[in-house]
N, C-alpha and C positions, 0 to 999 in steps of 0.2 A: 520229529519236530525240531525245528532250529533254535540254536539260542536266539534268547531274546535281545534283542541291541538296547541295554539300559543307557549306556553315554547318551542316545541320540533322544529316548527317552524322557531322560532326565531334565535333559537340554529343553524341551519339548515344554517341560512342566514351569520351570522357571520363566521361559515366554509368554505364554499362558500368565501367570502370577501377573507378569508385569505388565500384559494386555489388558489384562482383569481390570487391575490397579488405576491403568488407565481411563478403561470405559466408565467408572464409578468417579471418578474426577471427573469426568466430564459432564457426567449426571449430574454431578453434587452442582458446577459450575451454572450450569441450563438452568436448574432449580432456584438458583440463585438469583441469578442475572437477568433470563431471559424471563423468568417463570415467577417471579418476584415472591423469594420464600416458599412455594408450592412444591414440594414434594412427593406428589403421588406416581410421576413418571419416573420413577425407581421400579415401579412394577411393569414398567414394559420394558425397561431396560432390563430386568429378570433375563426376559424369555430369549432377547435382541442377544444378550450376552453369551449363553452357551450358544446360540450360533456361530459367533464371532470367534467362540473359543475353537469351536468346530474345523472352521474355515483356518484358521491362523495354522491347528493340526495340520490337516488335511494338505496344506502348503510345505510344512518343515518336515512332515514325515517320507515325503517323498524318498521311493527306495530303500525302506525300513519298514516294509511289510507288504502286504498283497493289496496290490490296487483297487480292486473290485470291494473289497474289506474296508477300508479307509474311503473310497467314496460313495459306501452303502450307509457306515455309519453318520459321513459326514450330511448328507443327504434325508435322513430322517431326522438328525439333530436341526436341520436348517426347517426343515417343514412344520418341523415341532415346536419350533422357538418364534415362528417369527406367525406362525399362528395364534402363539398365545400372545405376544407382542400387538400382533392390530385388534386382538378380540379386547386384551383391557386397556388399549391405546379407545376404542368407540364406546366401550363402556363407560369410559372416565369423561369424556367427550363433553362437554355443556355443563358440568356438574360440579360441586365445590371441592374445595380439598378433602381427603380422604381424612375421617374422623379421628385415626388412627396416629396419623401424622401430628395434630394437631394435638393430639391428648401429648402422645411424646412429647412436643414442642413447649405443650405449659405443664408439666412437669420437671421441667429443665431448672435448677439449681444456680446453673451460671451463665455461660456462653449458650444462646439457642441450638447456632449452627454446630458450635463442636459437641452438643450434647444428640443432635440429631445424626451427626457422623460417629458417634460412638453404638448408638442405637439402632441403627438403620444400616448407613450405608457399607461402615466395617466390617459387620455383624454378614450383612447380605456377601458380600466381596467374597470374603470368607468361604461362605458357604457353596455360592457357586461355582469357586475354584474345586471345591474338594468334592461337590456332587457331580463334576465337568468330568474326574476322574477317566472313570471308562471308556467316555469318549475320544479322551485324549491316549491310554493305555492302550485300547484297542485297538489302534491306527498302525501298530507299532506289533512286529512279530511275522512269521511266514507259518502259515498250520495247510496242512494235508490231513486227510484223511475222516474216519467218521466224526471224531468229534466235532470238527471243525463243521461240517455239515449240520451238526445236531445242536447247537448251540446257537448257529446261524439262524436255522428254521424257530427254532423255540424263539430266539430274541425278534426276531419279523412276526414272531404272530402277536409276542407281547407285546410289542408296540402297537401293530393294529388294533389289538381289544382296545388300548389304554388309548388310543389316541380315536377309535370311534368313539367310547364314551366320553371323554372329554369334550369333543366337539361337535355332538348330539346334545349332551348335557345341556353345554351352554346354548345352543341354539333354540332347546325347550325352555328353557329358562329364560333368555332375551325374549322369547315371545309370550310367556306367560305375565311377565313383566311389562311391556309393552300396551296390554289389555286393561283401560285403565277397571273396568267390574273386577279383576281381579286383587286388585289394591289391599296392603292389608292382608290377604289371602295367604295360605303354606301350598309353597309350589310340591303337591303329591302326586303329579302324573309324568307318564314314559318311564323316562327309568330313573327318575327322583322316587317312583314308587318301590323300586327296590332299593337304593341306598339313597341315604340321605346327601354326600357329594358326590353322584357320577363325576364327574369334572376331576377329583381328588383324585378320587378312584384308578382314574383313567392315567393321569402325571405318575400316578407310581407305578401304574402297570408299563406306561412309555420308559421310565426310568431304569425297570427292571428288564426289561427286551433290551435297551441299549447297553445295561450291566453284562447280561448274557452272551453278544454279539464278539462280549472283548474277552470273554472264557476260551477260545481257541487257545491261550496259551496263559500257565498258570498265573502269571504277571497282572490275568484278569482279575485274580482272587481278590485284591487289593480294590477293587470296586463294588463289590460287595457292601464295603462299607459306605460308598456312596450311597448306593439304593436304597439301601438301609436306614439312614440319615433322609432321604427325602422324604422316603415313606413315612418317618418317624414325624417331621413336621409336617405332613401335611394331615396326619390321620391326629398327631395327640400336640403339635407343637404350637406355628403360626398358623395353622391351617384350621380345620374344622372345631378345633376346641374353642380358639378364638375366636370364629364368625357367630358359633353356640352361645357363646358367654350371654349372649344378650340379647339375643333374638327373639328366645322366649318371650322377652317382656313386651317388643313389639309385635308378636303375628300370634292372634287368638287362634289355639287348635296346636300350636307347634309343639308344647309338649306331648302332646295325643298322636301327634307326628314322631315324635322320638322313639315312644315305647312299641310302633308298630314296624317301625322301620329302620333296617340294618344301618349302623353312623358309618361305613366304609364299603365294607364288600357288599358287593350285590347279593341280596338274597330272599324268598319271596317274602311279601311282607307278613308280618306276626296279626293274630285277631287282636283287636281293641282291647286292650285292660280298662275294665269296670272302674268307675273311681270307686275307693274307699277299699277295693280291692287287697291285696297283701303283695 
């Protein structure tokens, strides 16, 4: 295995930073200006983002690792990102500010804007620089041999599962939703019947296949900690615990939903607990 080229690397990571930096400025800007205070297109700039960070890789690494490498991962990162980008670009679509946004906003102390840049967009920026890791590490290195095979294979299939289920999920979900008799209703069919977020589910398993793809060389180890951190919010952080918090109160049956059905992993569903049960 060759050394790993950290200068060009490192170089790599600081562009990135400052790309980041940028797309989020311009978010914040759009929000502002264009979008008069509205803030929820931060969540498509999510997805738009590690693309972008992808792409900017995939340009600077040239020559600083295996071709086929760097535009396999650049290439799933881009399909993955920009898919989740137009799915909650049409879900948002016609519909008011995200409740979320708005809660931060009048909790605000002082300044709206700088309170919603401390909460939101920094916080976010942050985040997808250092879950972007892998993508950008993996670009980066020359590997032979079986590892290198087996690490590849394992990270393509993870990403397959994670990004079928993510975009089944959501497409049983956008049409269960759609049906207005459904209204009201706990969306428990396909494969909401075995976890409660396929869609979750699915970003961490895309996240962990792209983790794995940059394991060819140990420099990948350091991404681990990415995966790690997505999986961590989307299973207990801003992800499912958040959407939980309150759902309950609006859709009759969803706690009858919770105890019969796995909150993450897919798994078959549990019989009904009895009320009054132990």
């Amino acid at each position: 295995m060759s050394t790993y080229p950290w200068a060009a690397a490192l170089t790599n990571l600081w562009i990135s930073a400052v790309v980041v930096v940028a797309i989020f400025a311009a978010a914040l800007l759009v929000a502002v200006t264009v979008r008069k205070g509205r803030h929820d297109g931060i969540d498509v700039v999510w997805g738009g983002g590690f693309a972008i960070v992808a792409i900017v890789t995939v340009i600077v690494s040239a020559g600083s690792g295996d071709d086929w490498r760097r535009w396999l991962i650049t290439a799933l990162t881009v399909v993955w990102g920009l898919r989740l980008a137009i799915h909650i670009g049409r879900r948002n679509h016609g519909k008011p500010e995200d409740p979320r946004y708005v809660a931060i906003i009048k909790r605000a102390k002082g300044n709206p804007l700088l309170h919603i840049v401390r909460k939101v967009y920094l916080p976010q920026a942050v985040i997808l620089w250092v879950v972007s890791l892998p993508v950008q590490l993996g670009q980066y290195g020359f590997a032979d041999g079986a590892l290198s095979v087996l690490v590849t294979v394992l990270g393509v299939l993870s990403w397959v599962v994670g990004f079928t289920f993510e975009t089944v999920g959501d497409a049983q979900l956008a049409a269960f939703m759609a049906d207005p008799s459904n209204k009201g209703q706990v969306m428990d069919r396909g494969l909401w019947r075995y976890t409660r977020h396929p869609n979750y589910f699915g970003d961490a398993a895309v996240w962990w296949g792209l983790t794995s793809l940059a394991l060819h060389h140990g420099a990948g180890l350091i991404g681990l900690i990415s995966a790690a951190l997505m999986t961590w919010l989307l299973a207990k952080g801003t992800g499912a615990k958040l959407l939980e918090s309150s759902i309950g109160r609006r859709r009759p049956g969803y706690v009858e939903y919770v105890q019969r059905t796995s909150g993450f992993i897919p798994l078959p569903p549990r019989k009904s607990i009895a009320k009054g049960s132990s």
